[in-house]
Structure formats: structure tokens, C-alpha cells
Biopython code that builds the backbone (N, CA, C, O; Angstrom):
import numpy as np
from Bio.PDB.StructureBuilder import StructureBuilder

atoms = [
    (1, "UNK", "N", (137.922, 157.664, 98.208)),
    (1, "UNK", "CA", (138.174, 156.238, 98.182)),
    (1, "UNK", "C", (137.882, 155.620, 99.540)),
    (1, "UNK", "O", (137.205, 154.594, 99.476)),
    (2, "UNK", "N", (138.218, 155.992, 100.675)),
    (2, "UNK", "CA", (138.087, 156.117, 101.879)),
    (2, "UNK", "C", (136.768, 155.288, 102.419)),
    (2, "UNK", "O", (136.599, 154.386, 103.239)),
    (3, "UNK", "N", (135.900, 156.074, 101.520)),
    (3, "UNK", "CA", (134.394, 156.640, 101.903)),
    (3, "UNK", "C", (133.970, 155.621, 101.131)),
    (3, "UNK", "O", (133.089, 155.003, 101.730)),
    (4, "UNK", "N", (134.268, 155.046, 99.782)),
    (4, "UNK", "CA", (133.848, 153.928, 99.284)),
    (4, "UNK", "C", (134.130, 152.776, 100.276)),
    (4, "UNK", "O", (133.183, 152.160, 100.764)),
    (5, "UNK", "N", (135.092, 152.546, 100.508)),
    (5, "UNK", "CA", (135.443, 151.573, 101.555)),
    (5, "UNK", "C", (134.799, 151.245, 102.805)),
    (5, "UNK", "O", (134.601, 150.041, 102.968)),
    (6, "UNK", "N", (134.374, 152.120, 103.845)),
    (6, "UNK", "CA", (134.005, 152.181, 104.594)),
    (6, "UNK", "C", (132.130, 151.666, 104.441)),
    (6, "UNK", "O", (131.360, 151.288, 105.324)),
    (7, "UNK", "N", (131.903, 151.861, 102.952)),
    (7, "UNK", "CA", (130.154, 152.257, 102.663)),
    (7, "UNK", "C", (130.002, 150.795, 102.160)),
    (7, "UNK", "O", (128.829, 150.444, 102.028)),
    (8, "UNK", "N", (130.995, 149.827, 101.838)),
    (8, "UNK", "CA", (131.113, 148.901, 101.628)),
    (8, "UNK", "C", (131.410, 147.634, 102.426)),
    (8, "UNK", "O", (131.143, 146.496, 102.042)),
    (9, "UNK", "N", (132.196, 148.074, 103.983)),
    (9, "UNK", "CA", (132.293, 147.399, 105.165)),
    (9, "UNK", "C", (130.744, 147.283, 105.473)),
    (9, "UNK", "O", (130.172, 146.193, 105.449)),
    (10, "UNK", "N", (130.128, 148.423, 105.751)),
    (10, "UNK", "CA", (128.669, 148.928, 106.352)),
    (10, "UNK", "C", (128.010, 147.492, 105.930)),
    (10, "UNK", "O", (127.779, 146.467, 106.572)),
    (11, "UNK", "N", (127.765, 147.957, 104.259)),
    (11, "UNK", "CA", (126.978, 146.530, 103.823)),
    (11, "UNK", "C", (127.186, 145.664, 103.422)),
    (11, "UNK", "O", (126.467, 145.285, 102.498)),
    (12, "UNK", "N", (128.049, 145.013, 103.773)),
    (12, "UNK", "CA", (128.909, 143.334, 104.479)),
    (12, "UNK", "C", (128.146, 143.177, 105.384)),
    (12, "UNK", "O", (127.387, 142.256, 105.080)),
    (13, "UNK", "N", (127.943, 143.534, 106.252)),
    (13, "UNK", "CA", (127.480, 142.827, 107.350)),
    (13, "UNK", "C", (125.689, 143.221, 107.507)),
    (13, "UNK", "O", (125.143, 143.420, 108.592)),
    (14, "UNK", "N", (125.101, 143.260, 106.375)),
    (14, "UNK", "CA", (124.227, 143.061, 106.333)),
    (14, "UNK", "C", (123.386, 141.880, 105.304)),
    (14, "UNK", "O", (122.225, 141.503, 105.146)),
    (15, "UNK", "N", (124.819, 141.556, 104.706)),
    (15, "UNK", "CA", (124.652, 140.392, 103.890)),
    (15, "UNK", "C", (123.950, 138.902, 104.761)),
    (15, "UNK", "O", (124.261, 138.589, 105.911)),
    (16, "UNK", "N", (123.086, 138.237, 103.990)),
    (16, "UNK", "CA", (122.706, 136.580, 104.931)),
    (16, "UNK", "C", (123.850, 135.883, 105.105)),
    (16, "UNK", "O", (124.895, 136.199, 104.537)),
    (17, "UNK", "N", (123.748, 134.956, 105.845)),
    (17, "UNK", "CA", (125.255, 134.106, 105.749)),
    (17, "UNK", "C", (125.125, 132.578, 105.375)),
    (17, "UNK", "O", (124.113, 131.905, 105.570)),
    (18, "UNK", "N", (125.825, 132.311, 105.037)),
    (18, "UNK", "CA", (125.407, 130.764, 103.576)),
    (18, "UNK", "C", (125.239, 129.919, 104.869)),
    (18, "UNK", "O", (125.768, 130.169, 105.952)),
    (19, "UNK", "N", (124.620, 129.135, 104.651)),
    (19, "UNK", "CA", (124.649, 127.832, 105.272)),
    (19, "UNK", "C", (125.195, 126.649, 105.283)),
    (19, "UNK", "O", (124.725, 126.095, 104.290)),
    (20, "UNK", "N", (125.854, 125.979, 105.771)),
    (20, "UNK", "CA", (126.816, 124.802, 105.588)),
    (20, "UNK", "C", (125.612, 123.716, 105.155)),
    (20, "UNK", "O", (124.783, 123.631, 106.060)),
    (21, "UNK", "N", (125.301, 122.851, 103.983)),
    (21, "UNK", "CA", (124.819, 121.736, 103.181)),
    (21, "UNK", "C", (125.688, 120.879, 103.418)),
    (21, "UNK", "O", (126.853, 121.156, 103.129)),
    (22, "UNK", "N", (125.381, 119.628, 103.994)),
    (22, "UNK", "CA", (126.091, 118.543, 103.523)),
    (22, "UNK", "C", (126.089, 118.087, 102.414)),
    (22, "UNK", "O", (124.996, 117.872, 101.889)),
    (23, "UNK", "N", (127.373, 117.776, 101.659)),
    (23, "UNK", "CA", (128.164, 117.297, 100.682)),
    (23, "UNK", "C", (126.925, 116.604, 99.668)),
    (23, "UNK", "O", (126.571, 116.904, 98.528)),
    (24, "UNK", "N", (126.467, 115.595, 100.578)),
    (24, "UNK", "CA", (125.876, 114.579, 100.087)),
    (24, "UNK", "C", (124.488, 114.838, 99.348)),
    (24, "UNK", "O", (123.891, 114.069, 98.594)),
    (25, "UNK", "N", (124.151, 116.035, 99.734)),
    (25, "UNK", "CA", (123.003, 116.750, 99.072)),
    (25, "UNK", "C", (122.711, 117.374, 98.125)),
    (25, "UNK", "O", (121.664, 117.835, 97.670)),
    (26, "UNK", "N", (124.084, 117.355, 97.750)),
    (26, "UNK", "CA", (124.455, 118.176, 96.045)),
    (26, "UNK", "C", (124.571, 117.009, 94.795)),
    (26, "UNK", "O", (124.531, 117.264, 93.592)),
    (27, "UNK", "N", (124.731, 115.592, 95.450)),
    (27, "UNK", "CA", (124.965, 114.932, 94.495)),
    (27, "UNK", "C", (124.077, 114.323, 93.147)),
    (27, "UNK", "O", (123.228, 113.593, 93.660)),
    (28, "UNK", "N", (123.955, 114.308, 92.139)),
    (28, "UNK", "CA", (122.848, 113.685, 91.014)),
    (28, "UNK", "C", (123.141, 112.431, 90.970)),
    (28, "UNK", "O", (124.182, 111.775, 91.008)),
    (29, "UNK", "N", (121.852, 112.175, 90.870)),
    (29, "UNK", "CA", (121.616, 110.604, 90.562)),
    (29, "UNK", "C", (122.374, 110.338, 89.108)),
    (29, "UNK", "O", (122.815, 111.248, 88.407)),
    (30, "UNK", "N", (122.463, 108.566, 88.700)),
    (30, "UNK", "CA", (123.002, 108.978, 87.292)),
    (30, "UNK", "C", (121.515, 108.688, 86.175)),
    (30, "UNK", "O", (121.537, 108.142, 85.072)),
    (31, "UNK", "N", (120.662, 109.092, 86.696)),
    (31, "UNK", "CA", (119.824, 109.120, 85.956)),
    (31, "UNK", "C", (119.861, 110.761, 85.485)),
    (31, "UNK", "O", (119.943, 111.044, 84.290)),
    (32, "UNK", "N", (119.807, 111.586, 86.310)),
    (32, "UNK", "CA", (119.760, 112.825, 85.960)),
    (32, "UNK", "C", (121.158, 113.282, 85.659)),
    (32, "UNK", "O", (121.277, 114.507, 85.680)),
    (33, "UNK", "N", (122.149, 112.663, 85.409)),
    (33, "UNK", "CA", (123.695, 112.911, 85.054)),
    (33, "UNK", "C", (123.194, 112.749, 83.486)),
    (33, "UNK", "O", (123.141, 113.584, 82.583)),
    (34, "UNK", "N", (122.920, 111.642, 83.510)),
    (34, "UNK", "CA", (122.557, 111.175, 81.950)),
    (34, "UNK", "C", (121.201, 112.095, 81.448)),
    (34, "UNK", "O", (120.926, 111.761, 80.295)),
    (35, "UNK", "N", (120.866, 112.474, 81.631)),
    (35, "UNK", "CA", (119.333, 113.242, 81.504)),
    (35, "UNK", "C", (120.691, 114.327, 80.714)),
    (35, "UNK", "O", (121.036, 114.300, 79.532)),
    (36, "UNK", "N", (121.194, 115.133, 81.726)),
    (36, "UNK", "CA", (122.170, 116.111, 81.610)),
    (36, "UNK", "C", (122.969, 116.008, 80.262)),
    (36, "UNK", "O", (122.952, 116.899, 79.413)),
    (37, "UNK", "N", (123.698, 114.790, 80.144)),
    (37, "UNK", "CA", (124.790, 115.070, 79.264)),
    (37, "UNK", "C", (124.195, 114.533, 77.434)),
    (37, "UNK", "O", (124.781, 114.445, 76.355)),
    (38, "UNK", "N", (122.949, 114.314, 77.837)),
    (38, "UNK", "CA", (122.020, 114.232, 76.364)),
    (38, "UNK", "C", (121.668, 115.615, 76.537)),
    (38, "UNK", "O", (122.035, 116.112, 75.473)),
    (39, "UNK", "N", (121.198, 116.498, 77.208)),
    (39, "UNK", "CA", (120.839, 117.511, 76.958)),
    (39, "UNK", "C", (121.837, 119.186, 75.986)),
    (39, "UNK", "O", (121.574, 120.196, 75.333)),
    (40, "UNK", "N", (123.369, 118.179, 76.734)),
    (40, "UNK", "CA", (124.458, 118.913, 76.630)),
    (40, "UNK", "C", (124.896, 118.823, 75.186)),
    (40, "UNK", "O", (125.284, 119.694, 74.408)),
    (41, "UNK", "N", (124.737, 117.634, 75.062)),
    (41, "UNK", "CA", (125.213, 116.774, 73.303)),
    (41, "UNK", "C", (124.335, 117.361, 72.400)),
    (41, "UNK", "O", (124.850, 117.719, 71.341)),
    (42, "UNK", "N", (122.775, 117.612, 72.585)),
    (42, "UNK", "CA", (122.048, 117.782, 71.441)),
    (42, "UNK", "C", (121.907, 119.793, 71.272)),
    (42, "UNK", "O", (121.613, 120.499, 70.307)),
    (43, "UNK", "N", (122.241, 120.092, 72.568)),
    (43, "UNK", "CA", (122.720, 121.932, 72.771)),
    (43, "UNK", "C", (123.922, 121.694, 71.807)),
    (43, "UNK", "O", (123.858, 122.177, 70.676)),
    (44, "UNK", "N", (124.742, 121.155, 72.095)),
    (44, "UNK", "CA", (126.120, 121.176, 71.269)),
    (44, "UNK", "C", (125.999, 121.361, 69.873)),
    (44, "UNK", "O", (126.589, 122.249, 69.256)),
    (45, "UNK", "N", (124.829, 120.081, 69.104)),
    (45, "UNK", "CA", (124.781, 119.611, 67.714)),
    (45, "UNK", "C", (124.260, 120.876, 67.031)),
    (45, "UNK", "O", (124.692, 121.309, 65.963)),
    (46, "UNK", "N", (123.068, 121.541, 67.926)),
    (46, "UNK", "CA", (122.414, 122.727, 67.452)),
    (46, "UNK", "C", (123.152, 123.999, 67.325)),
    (46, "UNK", "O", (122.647, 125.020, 66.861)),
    (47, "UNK", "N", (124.443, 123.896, 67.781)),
    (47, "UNK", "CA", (125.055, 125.003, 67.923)),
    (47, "UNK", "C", (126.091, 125.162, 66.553)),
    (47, "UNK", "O", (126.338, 126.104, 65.800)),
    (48, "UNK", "N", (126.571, 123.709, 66.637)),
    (48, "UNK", "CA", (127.382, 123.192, 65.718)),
    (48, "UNK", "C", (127.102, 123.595, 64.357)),
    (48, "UNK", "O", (127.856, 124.190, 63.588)),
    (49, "UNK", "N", (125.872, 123.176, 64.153)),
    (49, "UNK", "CA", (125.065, 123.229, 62.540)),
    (49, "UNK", "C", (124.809, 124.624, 62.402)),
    (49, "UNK", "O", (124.621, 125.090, 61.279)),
    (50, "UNK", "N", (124.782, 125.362, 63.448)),
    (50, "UNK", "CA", (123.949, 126.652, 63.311)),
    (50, "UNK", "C", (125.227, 127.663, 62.820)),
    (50, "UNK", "O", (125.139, 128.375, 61.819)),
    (51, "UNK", "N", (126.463, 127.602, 63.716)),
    (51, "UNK", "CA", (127.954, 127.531, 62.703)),
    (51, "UNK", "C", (128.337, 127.526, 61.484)),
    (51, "UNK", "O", (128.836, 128.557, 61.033)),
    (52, "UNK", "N", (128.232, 126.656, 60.865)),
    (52, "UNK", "CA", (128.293, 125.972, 59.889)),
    (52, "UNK", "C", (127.659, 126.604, 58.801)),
    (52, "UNK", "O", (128.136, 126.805, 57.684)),
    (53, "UNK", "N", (126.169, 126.998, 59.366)),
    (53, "UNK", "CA", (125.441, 127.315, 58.692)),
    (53, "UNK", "C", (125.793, 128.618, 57.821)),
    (53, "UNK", "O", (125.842, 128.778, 56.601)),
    (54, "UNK", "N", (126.052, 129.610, 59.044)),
    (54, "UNK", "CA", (126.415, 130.766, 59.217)),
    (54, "UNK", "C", (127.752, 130.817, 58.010)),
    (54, "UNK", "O", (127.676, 131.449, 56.956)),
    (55, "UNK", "N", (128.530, 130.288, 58.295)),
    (55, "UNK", "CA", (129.597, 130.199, 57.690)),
    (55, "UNK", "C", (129.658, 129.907, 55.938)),
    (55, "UNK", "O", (130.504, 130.346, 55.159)),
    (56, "UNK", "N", (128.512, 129.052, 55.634)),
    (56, "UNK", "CA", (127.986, 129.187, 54.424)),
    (56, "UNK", "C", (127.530, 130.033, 54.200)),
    (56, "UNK", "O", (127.817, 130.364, 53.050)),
    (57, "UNK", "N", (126.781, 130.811, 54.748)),
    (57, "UNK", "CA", (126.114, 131.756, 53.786)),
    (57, "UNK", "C", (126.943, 133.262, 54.385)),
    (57, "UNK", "O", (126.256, 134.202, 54.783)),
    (58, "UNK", "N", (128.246, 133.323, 54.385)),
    (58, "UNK", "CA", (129.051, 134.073, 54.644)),
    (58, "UNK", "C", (128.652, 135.553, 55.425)),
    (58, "UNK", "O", (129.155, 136.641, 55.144)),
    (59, "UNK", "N", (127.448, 135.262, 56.646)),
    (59, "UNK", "CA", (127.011, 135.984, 57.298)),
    (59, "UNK", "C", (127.909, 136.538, 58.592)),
    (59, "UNK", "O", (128.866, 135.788, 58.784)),
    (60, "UNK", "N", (127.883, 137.039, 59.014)),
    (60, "UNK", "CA", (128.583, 137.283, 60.632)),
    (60, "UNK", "C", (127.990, 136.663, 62.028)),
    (60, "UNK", "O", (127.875, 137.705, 62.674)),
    (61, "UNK", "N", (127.587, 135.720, 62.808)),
    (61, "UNK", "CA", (127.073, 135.323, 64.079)),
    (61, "UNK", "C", (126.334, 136.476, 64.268)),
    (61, "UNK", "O", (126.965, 137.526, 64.387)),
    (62, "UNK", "N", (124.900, 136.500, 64.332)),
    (62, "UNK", "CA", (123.920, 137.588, 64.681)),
    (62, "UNK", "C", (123.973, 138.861, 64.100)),
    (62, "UNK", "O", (124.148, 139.885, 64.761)),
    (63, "UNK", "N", (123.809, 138.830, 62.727)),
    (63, "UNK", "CA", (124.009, 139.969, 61.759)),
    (63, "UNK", "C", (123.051, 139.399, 61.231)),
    (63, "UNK", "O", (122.530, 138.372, 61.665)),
    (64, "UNK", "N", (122.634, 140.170, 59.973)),
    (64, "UNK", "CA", (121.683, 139.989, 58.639)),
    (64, "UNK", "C", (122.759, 140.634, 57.633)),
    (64, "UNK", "O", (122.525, 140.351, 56.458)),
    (65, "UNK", "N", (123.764, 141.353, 57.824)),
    (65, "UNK", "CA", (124.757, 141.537, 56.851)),
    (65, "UNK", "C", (125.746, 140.930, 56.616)),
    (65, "UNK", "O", (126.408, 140.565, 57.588)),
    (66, "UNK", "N", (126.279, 140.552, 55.085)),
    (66, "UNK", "CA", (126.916, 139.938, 54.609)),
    (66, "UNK", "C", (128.382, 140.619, 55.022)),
    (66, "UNK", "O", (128.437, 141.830, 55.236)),
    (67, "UNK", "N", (129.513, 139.813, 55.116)),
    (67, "UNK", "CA", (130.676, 140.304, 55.642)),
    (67, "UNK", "C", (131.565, 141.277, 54.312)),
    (67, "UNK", "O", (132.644, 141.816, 54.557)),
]
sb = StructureBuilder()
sb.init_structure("model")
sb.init_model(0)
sb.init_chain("A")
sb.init_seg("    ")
for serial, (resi, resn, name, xyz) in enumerate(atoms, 1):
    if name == "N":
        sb.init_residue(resn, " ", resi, " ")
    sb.init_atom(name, np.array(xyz, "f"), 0.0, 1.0, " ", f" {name:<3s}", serial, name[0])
structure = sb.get_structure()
């Protein structure tokens, strides 16, 4: 255990080290907020129906066999 520990200090400090970004550089426009949360809504609908679907035809989520 020791020896794990130690082999694991080693390569820490060979890791890069993050860089401090200002704040302000992470932020989205609300054009691309909105780009985003249509993208999120119509992922959602497809997921939704695909559910649904599943559930009718009394399959299992990623099977071809009937339950």
C-alpha cells in the first residue's frame, strides 16, 4: 500500500497545472444559451417518444427481446 502511495505522489507532480481564466471568458452569449436549450428540448422529445415507444411494444431499453 505504501508503495502505491508513494508511486502516486511521484506522478502528481508531473501533472500540468490549470491555469487561472478569467470568469468572464466562460460566459455564453444568449444567443448560444438559446441555441443550447432548443437543442436540449428536442434531445429530450427524442428520448421521450423513444420511451414510450419501447414501452409499447413491451421490449426492454436496448434489447430485441421481449420481456
Amino acid at each position: 500500500m505504501a508503495d502505491r502511495q508513494a508511486s502516486a505522489s511521484a506522478s502528481m507532480g508531473t501533472q500540468l497545472a490549470l491555469l487561472d481564466a478569467p470568469v468572464s471568458s466562460w460566459r455564453l452569449d444568449d444567443k448560444t444559451r438559446e441555441v443550447g436549450r432548443r437543442g436540449l428540448a428536442e434531445a429530450r422529445a427524442v428520448l421521450r417518444s423513444a420511451g414510450a415507444g419501447e414501452r409499447r411494444s413491451g421490449l426492454h431499453p436496448g434489447t430485441a427481446e421481449a420481456a
